[in-house]
N, C-alpha and C positions, 0 to 999 in steps of 0.2 A: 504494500500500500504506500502510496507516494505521502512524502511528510508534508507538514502542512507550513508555509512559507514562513521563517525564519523573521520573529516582527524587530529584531534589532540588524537585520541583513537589509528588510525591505526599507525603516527608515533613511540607512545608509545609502541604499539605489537613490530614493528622493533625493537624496540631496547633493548626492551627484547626479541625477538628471537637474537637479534648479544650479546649479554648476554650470553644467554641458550647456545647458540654454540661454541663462544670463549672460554669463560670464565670456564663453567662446561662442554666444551666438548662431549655435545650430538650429536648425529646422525641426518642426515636432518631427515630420516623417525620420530624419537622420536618428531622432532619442527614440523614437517607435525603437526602430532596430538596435539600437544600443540596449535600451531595456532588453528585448529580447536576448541578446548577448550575453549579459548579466543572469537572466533568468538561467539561461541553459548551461554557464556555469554553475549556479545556485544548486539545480536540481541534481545536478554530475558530480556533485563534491556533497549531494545527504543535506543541505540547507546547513551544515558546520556556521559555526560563527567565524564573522571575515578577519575579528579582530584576533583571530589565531591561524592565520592565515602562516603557509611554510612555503615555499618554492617547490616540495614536492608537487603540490598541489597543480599548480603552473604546466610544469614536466609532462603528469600525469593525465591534463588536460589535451594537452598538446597530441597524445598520444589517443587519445580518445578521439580525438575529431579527423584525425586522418584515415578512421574506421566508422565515422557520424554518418549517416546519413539524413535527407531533406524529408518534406512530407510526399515528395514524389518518391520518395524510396532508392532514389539513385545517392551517390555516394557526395558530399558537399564538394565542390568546385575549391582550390584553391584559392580564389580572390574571394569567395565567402567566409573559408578558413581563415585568411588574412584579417579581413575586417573584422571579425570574432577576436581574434586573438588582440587585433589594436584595440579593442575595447575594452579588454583586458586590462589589458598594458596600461592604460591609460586612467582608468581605475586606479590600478595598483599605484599609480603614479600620487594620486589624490591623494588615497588612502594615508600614505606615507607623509604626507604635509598636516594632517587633520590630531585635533587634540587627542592624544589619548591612544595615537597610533604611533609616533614618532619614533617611541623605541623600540617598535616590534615590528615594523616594515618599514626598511632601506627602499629606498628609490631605486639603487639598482636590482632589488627584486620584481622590479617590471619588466630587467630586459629578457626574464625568463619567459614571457607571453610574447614568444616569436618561435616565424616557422624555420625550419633548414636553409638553407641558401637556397638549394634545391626549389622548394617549393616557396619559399617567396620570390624566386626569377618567375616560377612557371605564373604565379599570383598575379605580376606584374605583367607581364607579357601581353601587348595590347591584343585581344582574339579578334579575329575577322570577324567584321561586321558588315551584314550584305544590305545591300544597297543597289538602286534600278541605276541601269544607264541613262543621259538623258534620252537617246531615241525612246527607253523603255518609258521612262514618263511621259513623253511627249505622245507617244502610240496611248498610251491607256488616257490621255486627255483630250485627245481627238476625237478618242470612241464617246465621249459622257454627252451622252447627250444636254441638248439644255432650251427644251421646247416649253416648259416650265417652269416658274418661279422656284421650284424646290431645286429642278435641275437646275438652274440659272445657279441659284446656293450654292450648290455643292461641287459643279463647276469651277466656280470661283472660289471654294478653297482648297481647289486642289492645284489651281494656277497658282495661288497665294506663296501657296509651298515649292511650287517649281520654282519660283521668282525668288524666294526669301529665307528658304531653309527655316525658318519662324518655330519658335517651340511649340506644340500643342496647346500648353497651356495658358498660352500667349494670344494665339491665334482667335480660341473662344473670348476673350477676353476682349478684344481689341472695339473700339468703339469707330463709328465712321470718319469721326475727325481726325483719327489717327490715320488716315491711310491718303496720302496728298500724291496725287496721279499724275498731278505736271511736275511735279518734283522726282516723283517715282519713287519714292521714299515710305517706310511705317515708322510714325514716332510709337516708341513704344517708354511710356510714363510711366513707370512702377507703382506708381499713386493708381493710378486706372486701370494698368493693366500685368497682367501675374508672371511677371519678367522671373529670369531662375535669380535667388540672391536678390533678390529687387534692383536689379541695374537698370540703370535708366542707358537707352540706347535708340540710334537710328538705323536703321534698316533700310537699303537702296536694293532695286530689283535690279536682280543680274540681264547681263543684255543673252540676246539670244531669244527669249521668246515671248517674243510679241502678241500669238495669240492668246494666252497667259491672262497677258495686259488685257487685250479687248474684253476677256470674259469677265474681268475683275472689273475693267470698266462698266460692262452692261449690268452687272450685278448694281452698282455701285446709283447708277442714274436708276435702275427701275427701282431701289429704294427711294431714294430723293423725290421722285417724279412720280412715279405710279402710287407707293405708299408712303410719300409725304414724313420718311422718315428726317430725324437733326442727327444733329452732328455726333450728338450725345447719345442715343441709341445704336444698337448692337449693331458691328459688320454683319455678323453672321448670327443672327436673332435665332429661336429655337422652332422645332416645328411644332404648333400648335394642334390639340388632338380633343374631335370634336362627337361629345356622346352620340349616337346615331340609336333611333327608334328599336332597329331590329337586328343590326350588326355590333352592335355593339359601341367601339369608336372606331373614328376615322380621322388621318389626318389630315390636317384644314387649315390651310395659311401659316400662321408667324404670329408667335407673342413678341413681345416689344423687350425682350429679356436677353441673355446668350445661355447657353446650356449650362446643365447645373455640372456637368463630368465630361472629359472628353472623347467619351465612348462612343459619343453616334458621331465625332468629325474623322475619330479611328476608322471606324465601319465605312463611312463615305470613303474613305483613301484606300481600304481593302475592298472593298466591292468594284472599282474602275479598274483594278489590276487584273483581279480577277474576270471581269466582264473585255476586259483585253484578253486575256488565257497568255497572263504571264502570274511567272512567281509575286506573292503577294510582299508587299513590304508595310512597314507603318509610317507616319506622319515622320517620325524619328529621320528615318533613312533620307528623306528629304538633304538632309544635312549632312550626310554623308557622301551624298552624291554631287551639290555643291564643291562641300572641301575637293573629292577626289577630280572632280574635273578643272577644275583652278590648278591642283598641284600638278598636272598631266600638261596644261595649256599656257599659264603662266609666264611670260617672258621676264617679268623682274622680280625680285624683292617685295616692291614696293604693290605688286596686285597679291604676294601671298597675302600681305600686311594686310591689307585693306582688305582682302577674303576674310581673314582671321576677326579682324572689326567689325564685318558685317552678320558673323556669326554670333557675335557676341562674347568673343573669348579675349579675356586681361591679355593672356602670354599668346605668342604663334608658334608655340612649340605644342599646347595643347589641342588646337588646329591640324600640326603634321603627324603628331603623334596619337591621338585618338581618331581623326575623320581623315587622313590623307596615307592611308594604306596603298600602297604601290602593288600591283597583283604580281603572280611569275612572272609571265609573258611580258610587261611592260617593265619589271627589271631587268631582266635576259636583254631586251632590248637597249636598254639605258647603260648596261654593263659595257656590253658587246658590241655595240654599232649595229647589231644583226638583227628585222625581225625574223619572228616565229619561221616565216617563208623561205627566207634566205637558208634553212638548213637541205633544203629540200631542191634548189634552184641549182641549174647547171653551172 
């Protein structure tokens, strides 16, 4: 029978999550996961009290989670092992500054919540992440139709994303006055709209596709014009769903609102790939496919920079290093002078 949670371990979690949050500023979703971190040590160590804490303990963990598995049953991923373990660590860190702890937990008994070399390289190791070409985006956005105001919608935000690489979160969020068409620009205002880290940022449509624009524009006027929307109401309002006698509901125009989750602008952006009959990708990949097509095309410095700004990244190492993965074929090529064909040519 599982012990029932330890009430001088769980005051401790508190207040290292009012810590984590205050102090260093993290996100509830980032202390979700920490709590959970905490927890699944808690429960793997019997709920023991923390303040007899030994470095076996640490060791002993270590060695547990590289045999742990997830709720799908498959075995934890290394960079989930890592972030368990830094939450650890980072505890242990606390722990050791806190009254009453000072002489029973060293600070360097943190650095025992680390993995091998081994497995913090593989942790680290950024994994391919797939991502449509532009013909592939451009093909599944030709196919969308948009003989309808829903179509016309969802149209345009699937151009949004060709154009801008734009976070999901972002995107629902975004109001009409942020989006200025002769500028070609999205102001995105962390006060308004749900920027990652609240950065306040500009956002310019990449050149190349224009009919992108046009849908984004006709979206754009048949609010304005046809439903009289302002500045201050939603780009992408939600779809309104209307009782019906005998069916039940149905859906029926546009509340004056944006969606409460970004699940039905997910679904729009998997349903066009798939109604192309290609592999499906998310909103995500968007920005993936930006970076790698900049890194590929790029002639200077100065257009990685300005990719990297447009994404919304401080560093432009996080730019080449998360979203601008080089595939074989186009390093074989970059290496060698040689493409793929050349092996094969007389």
């Amino acid at each position: 029978m599982p012990k029932l949670p330890n009430e001088k371990n769980e005051r401790l979690k508190r207040r290292f999550v009012d810590y984590r949050k205050y102090a260093r500023q993290l996100s509830d979703k980032t202390l979700d996961r920490e709590l959970g971190a905490l927890e699944r040590f808690d429960v793997w160590n019997g709920r023991k009290d923390f303040e007899k804490f030994h470095i076996e303990w640490a060791m002993g963990f270590r060695s547990h989670l590289e045999q742990a598995k997830g709720a799908t049953g498959k075995y934890l991923s290394k960079s989930t092992a890592r972030a368990i373990m830094a939450t650890l660590r980072e505890f242990t860190l606390w722990l050791s500054q806190q009254d009453g702890f000072r002489s029973r937990i060293r600070a360097s008994d943190a650095d025992y919540f680390n993995l091998s070399r081994r497995d913090e390289a593989e942790a680290r190791a950024a994994p391919a992440r797939p991502a449509p070409s532009i013909k592939q985006a451009m093909r599944a956005f030709e196919m969308m139709p948009a003989s309808t105001p829903r179509e016309m919608r969802d149209k345009a935000i699937f151009g949004l994303l060709c154009l801008t690489g734009i976070r999901i979160a972002a995107l629902i969020t975004l109001r009409l006055k942020h989006v200025d068409l002769y500028d070609k620009s999205v102001a995105q205002n962390p006060r308004e709209v749900a920027t990652k880290f609240g950065k306040s940022m500009h956002t310019f449509f990449a050149k190349g596709f224009p009919e992108a624009e046009a849908a984004l524009r006709a979206w754009i006027i048949y609010l304005e014009d046809k439903v009289l929307y302002g500045p201050d109401d939603p780009l992408f309002p939600a779809t309104a769903i209307a009782p019906q006698a005998n069916t039940g509901f149905k859906a029926e125009g546009f509340t004056r609102r944006p969606w409460k989750s970004t699940e039905p602008a997910r679904k729009i952006v998997n349903g066009a790939f798939i109604a192309a009959n290609l592999p499906t990708f998310g909103p995500h990949a968007f920005r993936h496919m930006l970076a790698r097509h900049a890194a590929k095309n790029c002639t200077s410095i100065a257009e990685i920079v300005a990719t990297s700004q447009n994404l919304g990244h401080t560093d432009v190492l996080t730019t080449l290093r998360s979203y601008g993965q080089i595939d074989r074929d186009r390093m074989r090529e970059l290496i060698t002078g040689e493409s793929e064909g050349g092996l094969f040519e007389d």
